[in-house]
Structures are given as structure tokens and as C-alpha cells.
N, C-alpha and C positions, 0 to 999 in steps of 0.2 A: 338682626332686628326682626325678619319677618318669621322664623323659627321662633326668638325669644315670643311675640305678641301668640302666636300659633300656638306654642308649648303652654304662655299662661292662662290663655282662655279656657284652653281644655282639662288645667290643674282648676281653676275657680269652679267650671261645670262638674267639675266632679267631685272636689269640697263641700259645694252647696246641695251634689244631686240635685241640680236642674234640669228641668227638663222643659225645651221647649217648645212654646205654644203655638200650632198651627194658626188656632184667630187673630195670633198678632202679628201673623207674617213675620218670626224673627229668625233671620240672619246677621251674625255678627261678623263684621268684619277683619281681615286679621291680616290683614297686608298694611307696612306702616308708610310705604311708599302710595297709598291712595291714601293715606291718612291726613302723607304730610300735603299731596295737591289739592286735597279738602281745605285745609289751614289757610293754603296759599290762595287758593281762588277766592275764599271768603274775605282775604286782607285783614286780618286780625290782628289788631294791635291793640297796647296795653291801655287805650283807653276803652275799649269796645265792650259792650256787654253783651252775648250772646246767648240765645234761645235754645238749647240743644233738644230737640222733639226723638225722643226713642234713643236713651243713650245706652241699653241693652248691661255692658256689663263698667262700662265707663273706658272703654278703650281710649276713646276719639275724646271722651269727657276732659283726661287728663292733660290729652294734647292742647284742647281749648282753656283750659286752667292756665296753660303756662303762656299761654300766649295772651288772653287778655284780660281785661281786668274781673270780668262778674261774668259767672255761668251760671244761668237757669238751667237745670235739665229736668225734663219732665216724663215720668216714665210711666204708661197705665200698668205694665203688672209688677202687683204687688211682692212677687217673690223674687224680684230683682232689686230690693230695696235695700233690703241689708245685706247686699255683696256691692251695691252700688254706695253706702256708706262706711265699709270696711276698707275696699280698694281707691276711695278718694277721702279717706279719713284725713289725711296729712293736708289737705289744701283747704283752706278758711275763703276761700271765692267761689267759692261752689254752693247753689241751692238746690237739693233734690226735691222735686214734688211729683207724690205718687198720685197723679190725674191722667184721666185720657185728653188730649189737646184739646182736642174738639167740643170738650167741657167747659175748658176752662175761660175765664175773663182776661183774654191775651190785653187787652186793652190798661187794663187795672194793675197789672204784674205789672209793665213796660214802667208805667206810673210808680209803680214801687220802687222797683230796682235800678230805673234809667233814667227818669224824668220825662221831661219831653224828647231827649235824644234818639234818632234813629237806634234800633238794634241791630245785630246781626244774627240770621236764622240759618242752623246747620240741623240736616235729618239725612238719618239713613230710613228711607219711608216705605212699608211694603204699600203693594201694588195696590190693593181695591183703596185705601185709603187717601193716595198722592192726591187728587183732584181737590177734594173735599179741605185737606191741611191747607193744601195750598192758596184755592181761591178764599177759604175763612181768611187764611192772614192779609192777603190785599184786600177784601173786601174790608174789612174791621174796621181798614184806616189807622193800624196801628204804623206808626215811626217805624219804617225798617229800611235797611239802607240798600241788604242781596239779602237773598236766600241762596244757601248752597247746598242740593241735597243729592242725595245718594236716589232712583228710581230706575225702576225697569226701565233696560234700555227703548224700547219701541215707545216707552212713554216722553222721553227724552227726545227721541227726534218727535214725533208730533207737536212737542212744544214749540221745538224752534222751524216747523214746517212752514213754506208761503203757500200761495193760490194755486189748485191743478194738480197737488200731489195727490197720493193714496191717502196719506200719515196729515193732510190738514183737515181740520177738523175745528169743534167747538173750543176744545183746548187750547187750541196754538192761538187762535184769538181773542180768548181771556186771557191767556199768560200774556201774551205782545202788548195786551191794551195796556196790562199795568207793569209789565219788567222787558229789558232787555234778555233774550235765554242767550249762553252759549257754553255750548258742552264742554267741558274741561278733561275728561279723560271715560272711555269706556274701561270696562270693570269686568272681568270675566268671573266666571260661576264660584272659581278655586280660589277667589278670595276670601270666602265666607265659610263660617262654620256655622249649621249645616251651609253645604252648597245648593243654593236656588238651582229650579231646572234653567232659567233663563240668565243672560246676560245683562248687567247690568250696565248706567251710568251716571255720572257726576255732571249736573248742571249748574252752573249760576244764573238765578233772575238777581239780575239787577233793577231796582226801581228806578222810572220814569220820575223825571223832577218834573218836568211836566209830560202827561199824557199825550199819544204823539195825534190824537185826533178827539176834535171835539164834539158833544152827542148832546141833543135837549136833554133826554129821557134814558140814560145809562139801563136802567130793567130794561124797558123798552129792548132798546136794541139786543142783550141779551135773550133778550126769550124770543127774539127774531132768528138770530143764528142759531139756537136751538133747535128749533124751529126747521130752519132750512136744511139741518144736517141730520134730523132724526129722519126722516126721510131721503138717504140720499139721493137714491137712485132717481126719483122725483125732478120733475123742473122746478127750480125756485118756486113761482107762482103755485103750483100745484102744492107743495109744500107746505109754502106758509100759508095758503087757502084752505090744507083740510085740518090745520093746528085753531080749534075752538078758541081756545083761549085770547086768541089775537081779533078775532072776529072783522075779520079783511074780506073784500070781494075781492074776487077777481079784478076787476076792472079798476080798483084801486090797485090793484098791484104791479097791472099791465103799464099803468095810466105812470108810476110812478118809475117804472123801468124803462120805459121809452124817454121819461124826463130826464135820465140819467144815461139816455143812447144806448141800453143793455137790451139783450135780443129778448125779445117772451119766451124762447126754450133753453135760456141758460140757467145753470145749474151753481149750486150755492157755493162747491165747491172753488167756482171758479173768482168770489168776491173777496176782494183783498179788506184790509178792515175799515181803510178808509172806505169803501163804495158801502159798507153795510153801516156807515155813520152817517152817511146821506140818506140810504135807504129808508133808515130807522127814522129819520129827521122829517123826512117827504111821507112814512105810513103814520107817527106817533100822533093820536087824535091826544092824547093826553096834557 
């Protein structure tokens, strides 16, 4: 199996003489055994319609063909297009659309092709990109039920990081606010043609039915955590006191962390997400 997928990628890449693009971070994957725990972690069944973000040459595209009922895939480069409608020519549930994601009206598509029903989002996503896809689709407010994507792995644990680590950060607490993360399998380099210098992994977010903590002002406390982690070296306070945007004193901040029993020289990494929903709640003049 994983010679056959191995063997046909590198017969397509050189039928098509493709060559590819460093700005789209592409690595294709060729191991059919993380293919098939991609499927399985997603729960894919024949009612599900599925998002496929960067499906490269349609490896993974076909897996998800067969498993559920409507595949979106959306792919920004254009010279993947006609090897991506020759190699899934045979399957009538597939919709290719040559867009960059982050373009596009995820909202409006969901509407088309799903109704109101949650989707299901599968990506293999290079690196500078993952934040950006990711928080666009929770924020949208689009129906989605997991995301299950393929990311560098160091990005991978910071998702599913808590309070006190190196690896938590901004990230782990926008992913937490709106998915449950849990890594489904690390991926090493020789799964890919080309091979990444780094290692990879497979996570699922799973979406929160309800969100596990409640906030007046959702920005708000966002651009608080920001806030607190663009600086980290910094105490909290000093922190979000030298972030303009916020326009906090001191002695508001002092005033609101003693409300909350936290010392004046702790540091942001140590706030779980609940204490930065209080935080945000006891600063937000809004």
C-alpha cells in the first residue's frame, strides 16, 4: 500500500512535471497508514460532508470520497488542478475549487453544499499558515463538528499545552476556548514527498457544544492574552500595561489581580483560561 501511494505520486509528479512550491509549503503525503488514522480520527461517515483545505494531488481526497458523502476540496495552486480532476475524475462527490482558503466565504459554501449541518475539516497545513485557517474557521461560526489536520508537530503540542509550560501560549488558548485538541499520531519527516526538515502531527479539534468558560467581551479578552504573551518574559501587569491598545493602568491591573488572589509579579504564562475570562471580565470597560 505505502509503495503503491509512494510509487503513484512520483509517476503523477513527473507526468505533470510539477514542480513544487516553496510559498505553499507543499508536502504530500504518502504513507496510507496515517491516511487511514486521518479518516478514523475525523469519524467519517456516509452522511458527512467534508472540507478538504490543500488536497495537493488528491491522495487523502479519494480516501474521503469513499468514506463520505460530499467532498469540498480546495486547493490555491492552480497547477494542481488538472491532475486533481484527472486522478478523481471517477468520483461524482467531489467538488474541486481552485481558491486560497483564507479567501474564501467558508460560511456561504457550508450553505451550499451542507445546509445548516455541521461539516467535517480535514488539512494537511504547512506551517506559517495553520493559525490563521484554523482560528478563521472557529471564528466564522461556521457548523463544524472536528477539524483534523495534519501540522508541524511543535505546533501540535502547543495546541494541546496547559499553564506553566514552555509550548503554552496564545494558541493553546484560542484552540481550548473553542475545540477540544488531542493528537492522534506523530508523523515523521519520510512520510512526505518532498520530506519537511521537521516532524510532523495529526491533531483533532473537536468543537465545544458549549464553550467551557464564559467572557462579556470574547476581543476583549483575546487581545488580553495577546497581550500578555507578546511580551513574555514580562509580569502580566507590565505586559498588558505597555500594550497601547488596551489602555490599562497599572493599578487597574494590580487592583483586578488581587481581586482574583494572583500575586502582582505573576506572569501570563502561568493563567489558565478560565482566570483570563475573569480577568478580561473585571478589565473590559467595554
Amino acid at each position: 500500500m505505502e509503495q503503491n501511494i509512494s510509487q503513484s505520486t512520483i509517476e503523477i509528479i513527473k507526468k505533470y512535471n510539477f514542480v513544487f512550491q516553496k510559498k505553499y509549503g507543499q508536502n504530500f503525503l504518502i504513507d496510507g497508514r496515517v491516511l487511514d488514522k486521518i479518516i478514523g480520527a475525523a469519524q467519517i461517515g456516509p452522511d458527512d460532508c467534508v472540507l478538504e483545505i490543500g488536497p495537493g494531488i488528491g491522495t487523502m481526497t479519494k480516501r474521503l470520497a469513499e468514506a463520505a458523502g460530499q467532498v469540498i476540496a480546495v486547493e490555491i495552486d492552480k497547477n494542481l488542478i488538472p491532475i486533481l480532476q484527472e486522478v478523481l475524475g471517477e468520483y461524482d462527490n467531489i467538488t474541486i475549487l481552485n481558491e486560497d482558503i483564507l479567501k474564501v466565504d467558508i460560511p456561504a459554501l457550508v450553505e451550499q453544499y451542507n445546509g445548516d449541518r455541521p461539516i467535517k475539516v480535514v488539512a494537511n497545513l504547512p506551517y506559517y499558515i495553520t493559525t490563521p485557517i484554523i482560528m478563521g474557521l472557529f471564528e466564522s461560526n461556521v457548523p463544524i463538528d472536528n477539524i483534523t489536520v495534519m501540522v508541524q508537530k511543535e505546533v501540535a503540542l502547543r495546541m494541546q499545552e496547559g499553564p506553566g509550560s514552555k509550548d503554552y501560549g496564545a494558541l493553546s488558548l484560542a484552540v481550548q476556548y473553542y475545540a477540544e485538541p488531542y493528537i492522534v499520531a506523530n508523523v515523521p519527516p519520510n512520510c512526505f514527498i518532498p520530506r519537511p526538515k521537521v516532524g510532523s502531527a495529526v491533531i483533532r479539534l473537536t468543537r465545544h457544544k458549549e464553550k467551557p468558560v464564559q467572557v462579556k467581551n470574547e476581543q476583549f479578552m483575546f487581545r488580553l492574552i495577546r497581550a500578555s504573551f507578546n511580551q513574555r518574559r514580562k509580569t502580566l501587569q507590565n505586559a498588558l500595561h505597555n500594550m497601547n491598545e488596551l489602555s490599562l493602568t497599572k493599578e487597574e491591573i494590580v487592583d483586578a489581580l488581587q481581586t482574583m488572589g494572583l500575586s502582582e509579579t505573576i506572569r501570563g504564562e502561568k493563567l489558565s483560561l478560565s482566570e483570563y475570562a475573569k480577568l478580561s471580565d473585571l478589565l473590559c470597560k467595554e
